[in-house]
C-alpha positions as CSV (number, residue, x, y, z in Angstrom):
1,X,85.2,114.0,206.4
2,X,86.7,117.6,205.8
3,X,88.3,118.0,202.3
4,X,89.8,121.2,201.4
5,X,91.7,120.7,197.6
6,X,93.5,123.8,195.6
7,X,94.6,124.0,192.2
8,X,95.8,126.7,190.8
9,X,94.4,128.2,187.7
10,X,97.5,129.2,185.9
11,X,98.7,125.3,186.2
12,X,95.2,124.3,185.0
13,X,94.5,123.6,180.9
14,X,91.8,124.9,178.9
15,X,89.7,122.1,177.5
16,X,87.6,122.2,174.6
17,X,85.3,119.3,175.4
18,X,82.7,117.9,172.9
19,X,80.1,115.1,173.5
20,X,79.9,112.0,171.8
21,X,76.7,112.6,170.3
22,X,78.6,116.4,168.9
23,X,77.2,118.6,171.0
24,X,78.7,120.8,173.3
25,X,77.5,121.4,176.9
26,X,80.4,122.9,178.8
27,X,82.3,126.7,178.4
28,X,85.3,127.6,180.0
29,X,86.1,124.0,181.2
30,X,89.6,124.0,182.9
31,X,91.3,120.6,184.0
32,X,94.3,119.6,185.4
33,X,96.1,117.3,188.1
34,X,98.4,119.0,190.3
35,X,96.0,120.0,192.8
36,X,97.3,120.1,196.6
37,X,95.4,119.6,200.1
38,X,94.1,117.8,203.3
39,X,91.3,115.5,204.4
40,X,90.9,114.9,207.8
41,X,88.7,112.3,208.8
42,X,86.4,112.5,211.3
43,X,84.5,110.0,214.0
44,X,81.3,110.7,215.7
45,X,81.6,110.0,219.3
46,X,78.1,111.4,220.7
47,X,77.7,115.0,220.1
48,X,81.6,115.6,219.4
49,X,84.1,114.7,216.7
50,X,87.2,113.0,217.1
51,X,89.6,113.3,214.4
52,X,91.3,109.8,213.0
53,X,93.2,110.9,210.2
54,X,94.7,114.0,208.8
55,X,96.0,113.2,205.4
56,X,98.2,115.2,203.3
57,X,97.9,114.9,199.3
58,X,98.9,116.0,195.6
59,X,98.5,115.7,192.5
60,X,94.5,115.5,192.8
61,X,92.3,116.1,189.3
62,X,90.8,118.8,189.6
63,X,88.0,119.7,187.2
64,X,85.7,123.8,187.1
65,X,83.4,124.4,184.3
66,X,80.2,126.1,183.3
67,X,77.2,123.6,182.2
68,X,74.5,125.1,179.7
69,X,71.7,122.9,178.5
């Protein structure tokens, strides 16, 4: 499988995310759902790859944040 998604920052939100248990682990956290893209599914047949499907889609989550511990 080949999977190659975009979203586009200025479509994205800014979340302010906190734990359950109050703490918070994530800075600059952005989210949102209109991401765009393909997948193209692949099958092995020896050494070579034979595609099967090529698959259009939108509207994909699309999450990019910064973890601290």
């Amino acid at each position: 499988m080949r999977t190659n998604i975009h979203c586009r920052k200025d479509e994205m939100l800014k979340i302010n995310y906190e734990a359950p248990d109050g703490t918070k682990k994530h800075n600059s956290l952005w989210n949102g759902g209109t991401g765009k893209g393909r997948i193209k599914l692949y099958e092995k047949c020896g050494k070579d790859l034979k595609l099967i499907d090529d698959i259009s889609v939108t509207h994909v989550g699309c999450e990019y944040g910064e973890f601290s511990e």
